[in-house]
C-alpha positions as CSV (number, residue, x, y, z in Angstrom):
1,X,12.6,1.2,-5.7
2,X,13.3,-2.8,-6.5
3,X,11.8,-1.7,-10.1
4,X,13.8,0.6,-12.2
5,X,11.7,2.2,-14.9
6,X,13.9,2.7,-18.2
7,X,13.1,4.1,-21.7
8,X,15.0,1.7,-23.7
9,X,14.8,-0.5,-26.3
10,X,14.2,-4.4,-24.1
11,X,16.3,-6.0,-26.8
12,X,19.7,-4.3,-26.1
13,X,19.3,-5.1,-21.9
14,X,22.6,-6.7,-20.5
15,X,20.5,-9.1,-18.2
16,X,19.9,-12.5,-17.1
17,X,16.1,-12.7,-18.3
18,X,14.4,-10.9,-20.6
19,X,10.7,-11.2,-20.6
20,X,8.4,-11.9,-23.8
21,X,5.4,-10.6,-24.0
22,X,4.4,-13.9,-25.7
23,X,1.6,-14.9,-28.4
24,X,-0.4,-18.1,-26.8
25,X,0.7,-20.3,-30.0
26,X,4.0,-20.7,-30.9
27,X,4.0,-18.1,-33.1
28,X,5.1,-14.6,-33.7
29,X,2.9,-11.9,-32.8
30,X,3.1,-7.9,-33.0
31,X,5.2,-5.6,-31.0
32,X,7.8,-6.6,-28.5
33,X,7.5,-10.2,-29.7
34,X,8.5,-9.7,-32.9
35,X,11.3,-7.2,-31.7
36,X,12.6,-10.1,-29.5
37,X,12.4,-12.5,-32.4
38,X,14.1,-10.4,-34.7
39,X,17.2,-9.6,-32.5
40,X,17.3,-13.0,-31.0
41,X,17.5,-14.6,-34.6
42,X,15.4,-17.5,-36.5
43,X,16.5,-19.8,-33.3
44,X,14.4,-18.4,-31.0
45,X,11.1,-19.5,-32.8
46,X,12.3,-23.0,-33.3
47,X,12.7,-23.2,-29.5
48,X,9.5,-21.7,-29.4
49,X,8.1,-24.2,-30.9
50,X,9.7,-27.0,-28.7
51,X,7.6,-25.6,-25.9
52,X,4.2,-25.6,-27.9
53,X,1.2,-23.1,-26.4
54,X,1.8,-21.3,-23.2
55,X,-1.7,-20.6,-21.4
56,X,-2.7,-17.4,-20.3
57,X,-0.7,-16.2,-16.8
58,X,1.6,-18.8,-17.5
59,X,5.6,-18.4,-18.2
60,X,8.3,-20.9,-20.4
61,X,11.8,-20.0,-21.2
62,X,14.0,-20.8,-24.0
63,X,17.9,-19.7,-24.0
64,X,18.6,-16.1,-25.5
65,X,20.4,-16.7,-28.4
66,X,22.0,-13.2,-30.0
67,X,20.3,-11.2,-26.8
68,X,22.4,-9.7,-24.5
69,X,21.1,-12.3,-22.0
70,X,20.8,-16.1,-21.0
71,X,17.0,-16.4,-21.6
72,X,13.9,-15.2,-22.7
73,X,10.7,-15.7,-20.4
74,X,8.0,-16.0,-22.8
75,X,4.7,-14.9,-20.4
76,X,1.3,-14.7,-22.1
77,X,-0.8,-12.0,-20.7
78,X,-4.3,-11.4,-21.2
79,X,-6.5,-9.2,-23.9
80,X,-8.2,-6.4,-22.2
81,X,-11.9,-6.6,-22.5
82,X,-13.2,-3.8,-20.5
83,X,-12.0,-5.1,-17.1
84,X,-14.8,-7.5,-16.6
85,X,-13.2,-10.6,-17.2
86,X,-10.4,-10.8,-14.8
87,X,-8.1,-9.1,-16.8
88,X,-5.9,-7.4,-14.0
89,X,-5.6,-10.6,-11.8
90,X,-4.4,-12.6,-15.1
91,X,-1.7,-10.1,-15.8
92,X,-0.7,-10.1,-12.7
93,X,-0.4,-14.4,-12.9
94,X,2.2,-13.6,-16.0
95,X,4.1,-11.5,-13.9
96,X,4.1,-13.4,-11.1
97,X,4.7,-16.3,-13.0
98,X,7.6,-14.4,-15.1
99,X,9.5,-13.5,-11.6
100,X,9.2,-17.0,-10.5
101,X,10.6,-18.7,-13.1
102,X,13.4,-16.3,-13.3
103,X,13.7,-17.4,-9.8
104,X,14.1,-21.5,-10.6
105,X,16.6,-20.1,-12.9
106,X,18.7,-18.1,-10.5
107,X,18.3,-14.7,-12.0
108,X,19.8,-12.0,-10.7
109,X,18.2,-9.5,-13.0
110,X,15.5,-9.3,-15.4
111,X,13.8,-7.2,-17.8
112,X,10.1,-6.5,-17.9
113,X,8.3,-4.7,-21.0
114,X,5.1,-3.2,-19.8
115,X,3.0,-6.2,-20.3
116,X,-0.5,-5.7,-21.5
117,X,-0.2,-2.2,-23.0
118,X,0.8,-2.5,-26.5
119,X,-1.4,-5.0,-28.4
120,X,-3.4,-6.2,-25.8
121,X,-4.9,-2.9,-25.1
122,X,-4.5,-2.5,-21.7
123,X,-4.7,1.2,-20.2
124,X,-1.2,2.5,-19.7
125,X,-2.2,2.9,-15.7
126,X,-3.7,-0.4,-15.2
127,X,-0.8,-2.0,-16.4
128,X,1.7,0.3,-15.0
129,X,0.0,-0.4,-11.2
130,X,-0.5,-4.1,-12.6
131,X,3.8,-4.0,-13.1
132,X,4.3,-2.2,-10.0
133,X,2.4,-4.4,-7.5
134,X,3.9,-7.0,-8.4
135,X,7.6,-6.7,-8.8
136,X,7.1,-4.8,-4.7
137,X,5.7,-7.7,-3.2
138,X,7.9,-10.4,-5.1
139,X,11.2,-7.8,-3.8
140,X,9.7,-7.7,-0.4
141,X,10.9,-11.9,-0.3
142,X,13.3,-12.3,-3.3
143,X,16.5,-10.1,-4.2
144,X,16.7,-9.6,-7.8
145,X,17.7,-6.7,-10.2
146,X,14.4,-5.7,-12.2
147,X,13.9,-3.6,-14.8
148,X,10.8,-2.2,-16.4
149,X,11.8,-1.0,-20.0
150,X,9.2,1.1,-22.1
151,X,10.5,1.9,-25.3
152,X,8.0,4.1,-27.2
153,X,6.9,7.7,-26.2
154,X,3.1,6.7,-24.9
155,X,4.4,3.8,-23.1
156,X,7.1,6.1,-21.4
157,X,4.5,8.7,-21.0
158,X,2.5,6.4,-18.5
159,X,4.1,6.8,-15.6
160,X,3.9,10.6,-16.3
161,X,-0.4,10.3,-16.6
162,X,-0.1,8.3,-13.9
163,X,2.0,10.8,-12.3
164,X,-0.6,13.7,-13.8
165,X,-3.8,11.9,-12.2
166,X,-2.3,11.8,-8.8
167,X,-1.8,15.6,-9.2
168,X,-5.6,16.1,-10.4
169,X,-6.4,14.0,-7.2
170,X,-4.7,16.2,-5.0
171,X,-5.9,19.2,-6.6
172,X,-9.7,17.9,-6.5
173,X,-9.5,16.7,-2.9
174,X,-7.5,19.6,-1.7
175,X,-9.1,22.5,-3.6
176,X,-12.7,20.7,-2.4
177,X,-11.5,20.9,1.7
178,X,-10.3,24.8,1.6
179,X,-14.0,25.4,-0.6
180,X,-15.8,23.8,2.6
181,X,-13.1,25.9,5.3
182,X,-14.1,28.9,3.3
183,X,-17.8,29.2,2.5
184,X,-19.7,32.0,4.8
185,X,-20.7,29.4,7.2
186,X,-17.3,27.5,7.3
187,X,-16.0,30.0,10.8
188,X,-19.0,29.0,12.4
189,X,-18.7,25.4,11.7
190,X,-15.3,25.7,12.8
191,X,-16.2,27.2,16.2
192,X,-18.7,24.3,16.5
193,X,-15.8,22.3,15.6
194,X,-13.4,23.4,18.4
195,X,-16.7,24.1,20.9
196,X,-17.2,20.1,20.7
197,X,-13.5,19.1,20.9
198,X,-12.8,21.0,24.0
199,X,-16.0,19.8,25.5
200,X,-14.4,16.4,25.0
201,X,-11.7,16.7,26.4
202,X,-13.2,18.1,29.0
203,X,-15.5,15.5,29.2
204,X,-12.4,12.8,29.3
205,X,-10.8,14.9,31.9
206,X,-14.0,14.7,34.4
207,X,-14.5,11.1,33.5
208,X,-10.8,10.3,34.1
209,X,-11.2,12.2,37.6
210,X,-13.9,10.4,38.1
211,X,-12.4,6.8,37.5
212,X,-9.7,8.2,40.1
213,X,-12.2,9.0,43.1
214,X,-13.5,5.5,42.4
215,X,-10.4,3.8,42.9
216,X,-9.6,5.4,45.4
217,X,-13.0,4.4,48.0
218,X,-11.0,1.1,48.1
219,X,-8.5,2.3,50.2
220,X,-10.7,3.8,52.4
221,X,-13.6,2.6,54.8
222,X,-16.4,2.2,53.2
223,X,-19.7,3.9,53.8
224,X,-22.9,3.9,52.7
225,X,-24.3,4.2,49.5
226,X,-26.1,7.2,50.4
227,X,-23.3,9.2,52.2
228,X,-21.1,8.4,48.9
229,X,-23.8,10.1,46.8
230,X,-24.2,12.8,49.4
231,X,-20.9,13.4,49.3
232,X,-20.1,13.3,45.6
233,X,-23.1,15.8,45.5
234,X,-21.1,18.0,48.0
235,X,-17.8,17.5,45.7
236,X,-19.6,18.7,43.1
237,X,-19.0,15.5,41.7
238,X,-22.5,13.8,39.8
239,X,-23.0,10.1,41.5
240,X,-22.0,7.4,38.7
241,X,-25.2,5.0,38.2
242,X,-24.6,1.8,37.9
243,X,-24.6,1.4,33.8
244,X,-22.2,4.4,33.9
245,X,-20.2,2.8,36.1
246,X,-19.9,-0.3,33.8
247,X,-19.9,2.0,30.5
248,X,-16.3,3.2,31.6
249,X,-15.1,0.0,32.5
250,X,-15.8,-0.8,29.1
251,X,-12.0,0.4,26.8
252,X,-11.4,0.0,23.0
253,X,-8.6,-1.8,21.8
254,X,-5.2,0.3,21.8
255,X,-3.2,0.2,18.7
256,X,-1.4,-2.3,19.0
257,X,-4.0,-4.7,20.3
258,X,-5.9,-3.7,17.0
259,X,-2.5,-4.1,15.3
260,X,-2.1,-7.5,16.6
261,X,-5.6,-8.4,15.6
262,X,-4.9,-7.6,12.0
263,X,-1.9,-9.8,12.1
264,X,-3.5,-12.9,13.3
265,X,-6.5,-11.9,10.4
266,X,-3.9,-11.3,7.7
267,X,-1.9,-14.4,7.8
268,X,1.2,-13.1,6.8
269,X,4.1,-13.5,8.6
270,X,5.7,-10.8,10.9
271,X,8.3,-10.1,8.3
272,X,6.7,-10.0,5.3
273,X,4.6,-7.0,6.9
274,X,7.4,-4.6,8.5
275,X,9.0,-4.8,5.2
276,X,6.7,-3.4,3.2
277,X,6.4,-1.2,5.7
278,X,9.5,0.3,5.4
279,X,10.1,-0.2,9.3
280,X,13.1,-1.4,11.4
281,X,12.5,-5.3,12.8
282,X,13.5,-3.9,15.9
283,X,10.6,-0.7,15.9
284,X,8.2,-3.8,15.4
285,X,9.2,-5.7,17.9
286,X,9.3,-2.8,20.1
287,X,5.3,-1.8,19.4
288,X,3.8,-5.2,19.3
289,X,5.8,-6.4,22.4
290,X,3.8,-2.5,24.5
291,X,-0.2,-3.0,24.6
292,X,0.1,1.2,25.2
293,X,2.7,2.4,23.2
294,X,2.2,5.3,20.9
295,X,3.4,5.6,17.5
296,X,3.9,8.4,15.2
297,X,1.7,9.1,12.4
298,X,4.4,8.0,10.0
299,X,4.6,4.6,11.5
300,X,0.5,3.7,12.0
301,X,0.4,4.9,7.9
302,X,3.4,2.6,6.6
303,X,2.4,-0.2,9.1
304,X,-1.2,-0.3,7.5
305,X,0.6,-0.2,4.0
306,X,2.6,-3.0,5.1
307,X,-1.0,-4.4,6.3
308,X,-2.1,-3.8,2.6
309,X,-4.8,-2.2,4.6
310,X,-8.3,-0.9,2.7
311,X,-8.7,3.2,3.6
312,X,-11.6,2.1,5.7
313,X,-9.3,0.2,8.1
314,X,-6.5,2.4,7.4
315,X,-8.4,4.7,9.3
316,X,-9.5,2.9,11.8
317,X,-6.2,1.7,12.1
318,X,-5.0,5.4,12.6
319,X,-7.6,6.3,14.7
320,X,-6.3,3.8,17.4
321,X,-3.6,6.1,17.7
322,X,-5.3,9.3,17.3
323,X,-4.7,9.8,13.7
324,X,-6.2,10.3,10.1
325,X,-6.1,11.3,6.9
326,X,-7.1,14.1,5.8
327,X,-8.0,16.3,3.2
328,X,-6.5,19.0,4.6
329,X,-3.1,17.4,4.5
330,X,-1.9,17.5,0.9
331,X,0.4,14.4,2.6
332,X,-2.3,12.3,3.2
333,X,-4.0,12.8,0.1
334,X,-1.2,11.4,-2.2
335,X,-1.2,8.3,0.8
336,X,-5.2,8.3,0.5
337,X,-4.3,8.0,-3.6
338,X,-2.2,5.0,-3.7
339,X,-4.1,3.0,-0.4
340,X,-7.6,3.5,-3.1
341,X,-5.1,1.8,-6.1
342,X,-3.9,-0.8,-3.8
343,X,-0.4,0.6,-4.3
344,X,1.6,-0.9,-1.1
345,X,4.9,0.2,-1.6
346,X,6.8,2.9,0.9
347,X,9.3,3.8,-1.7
348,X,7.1,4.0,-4.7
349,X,4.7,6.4,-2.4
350,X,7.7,8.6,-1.2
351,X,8.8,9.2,-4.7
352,X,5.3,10.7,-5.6
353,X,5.8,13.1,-2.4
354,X,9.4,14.1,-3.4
355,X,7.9,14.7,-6.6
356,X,5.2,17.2,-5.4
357,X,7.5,18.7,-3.0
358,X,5.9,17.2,0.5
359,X,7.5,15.7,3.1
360,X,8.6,11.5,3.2
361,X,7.4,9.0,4.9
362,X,10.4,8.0,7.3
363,X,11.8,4.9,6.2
364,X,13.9,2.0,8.5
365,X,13.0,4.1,11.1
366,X,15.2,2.9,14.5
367,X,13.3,4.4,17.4
């Protein structure tokens, strides 16, 4: 991951930057401020001072002083309030203000506490995602060392709850999908199930023979409409009617023409997206350049990350391709999980699947 996650005290970090969870007046407030202050010395308020009030998802640095670093990024994040009023997208201003100033400054590495949770009251997983989100997409553009130090137990434990909800997910999700398979009428559905799908594709298999025998007329001297119908009849063939005949001219988008679509919609550039998708430059190139090709599942799922697709279009995405997740797959339930947070990172996702012992998604994948 870009973001190392450390239990460690934020004043003893050998780094460029350390970051400040900052009162709003030049002042020193509770927690990790006031540890800053302490180790930094009396100097560090004075220069404080120099820079007056910092607003609310805003960012100001000072030089370090005694800390094991050239400066202190003092970011002012905001008091949780129930999560009505904008809270998440101001912390996430502070820590996007926070990496871009350590940016200006030529940083090379920095250290984050996890904003928001002590004093301010913010739930350990709002801030943890909150921490996470951001520090992906500003790696996804910008190489810098960054560290995410928690120094007490609960603060540390966060990423463990966070960890323990995505199990409860997968437990609820999974345990629900083998209840349906299993209740007494669960065989027959699943008969139904397989009845329909290989009447489908028998279906497409007719229609595709069909489309064929159509074609075909053209390279053969015409006759009437009657003897065509006569003879389809005879063929065992049904004749198409007209609207049929338009209905199959009629072809949804392949996957990468919806693909395509979605990049024009999104605005982002080309890079940006294979990135966070964990995908080669050249795999991209190679699917957006063939209107038919065919990826694997692995690809459509880490392409509609890198798409910071909703689940809704995530499946629709898949479904281009003949894909989608399911709650059958315990896989696809821990991608489900992190797609509803609005989690978009490969590498973050894949160290929840190591965790609970499933397979990875394939990363830089070369093909």
């Amino acid at each position: 991951m870009p973001c190392e996650i450390l239990r460690n005290d934020i004043t003893r970090m050998k780094v460029d930057a350390i970051v400040n969870t900052a009162n709003p007046r030049p002042v020193i407030g509770d927690g990790t401020d006031r540890a800053i202050h302490r180790a930094a010395g009396p100097e560090l308020l004075e220069a404080r001072r120099r820079i007056g009030d910092i607003a609310v998802g805003s960012a100001a640095a000072t030089p370090a002083f005694r800390l094991h670093a050239r400066y202190v990024l003092h970011t002012v994040g905001p008091v949780w309030q129930g999560g009505n009023c904008r809270e998440r997208e101001l912390l996430r201003k502070a820590y996007d203000a926070a990496l871009n100033l350590a940016l200006e400054l030529r940083c090379r590495s920095v250290a984050f506490p996890l904003m928001g949770a002590g004093s301010y009251d913010f739930p350990h997983d709002s801030a943890l995602l909150a921490a996470i989100q951001a520090i992906s997409e500003f790696s996804l553009r910008h190489r810098m060392r960054i560290y995410l130090v928690l120094f007490d137990s609960e603060a540390f434990s966060a990423a463990s709850d966070l960890f323990a909800d995505l199990k409860s997910y997968i437990d609820d999700n999974y345990a629900a999908e083998q209840e349906r398979k299993e209740r007494p009428d669960g065989a027959r559905r699943r008969r139904e199930d397989a009845a329909l799908t290989c009447q489908a594709a028998e279906c497409a298999q007719e229609d595709a023979g069909t489309a064929l025998s159509v074609h075909a007329v053209g390279f053969k001297r015409r006759t009437s409409a009657k003897a065509d119908s006569n003879a389809a009849m005879g063929a065992g063939i049904a004749p198409i009617s007209g609207d049929l005949a338009e209905y199959l001219k009629q072809k949804e988008s392949t996957f990468t023409e919806h693909l395509l679509h979605l990049l024009q919609e999104g605005g982002e550039k080309d890079s940006v997206v294979y990135r966070r998708a964990e995908i080669s430059r050249q795999l991209f190139h190679k699917i957006i350049s063939n209107r038919d090709y065919q990826p694997t599942k692995d690809t459509a799922v880490q392409l509609a990350i890198g798409l910071k697709l909703d689940l809704a279009q995530t499946q629709l995405l898949l479904g281009k391709a003949g894909y989608a997740l399911t709650r059958s797959s315990k896989m696809d339930i821990v991608i489900q999980y992190y797609i509803e947070r609005q989690t978009y990172n490969v590498k973050f996702i894949n160290e929840a699947l190591y965790d609970c012992g499933l397979p990875l998604l394939k990363t830089n994948l070369k093909k």
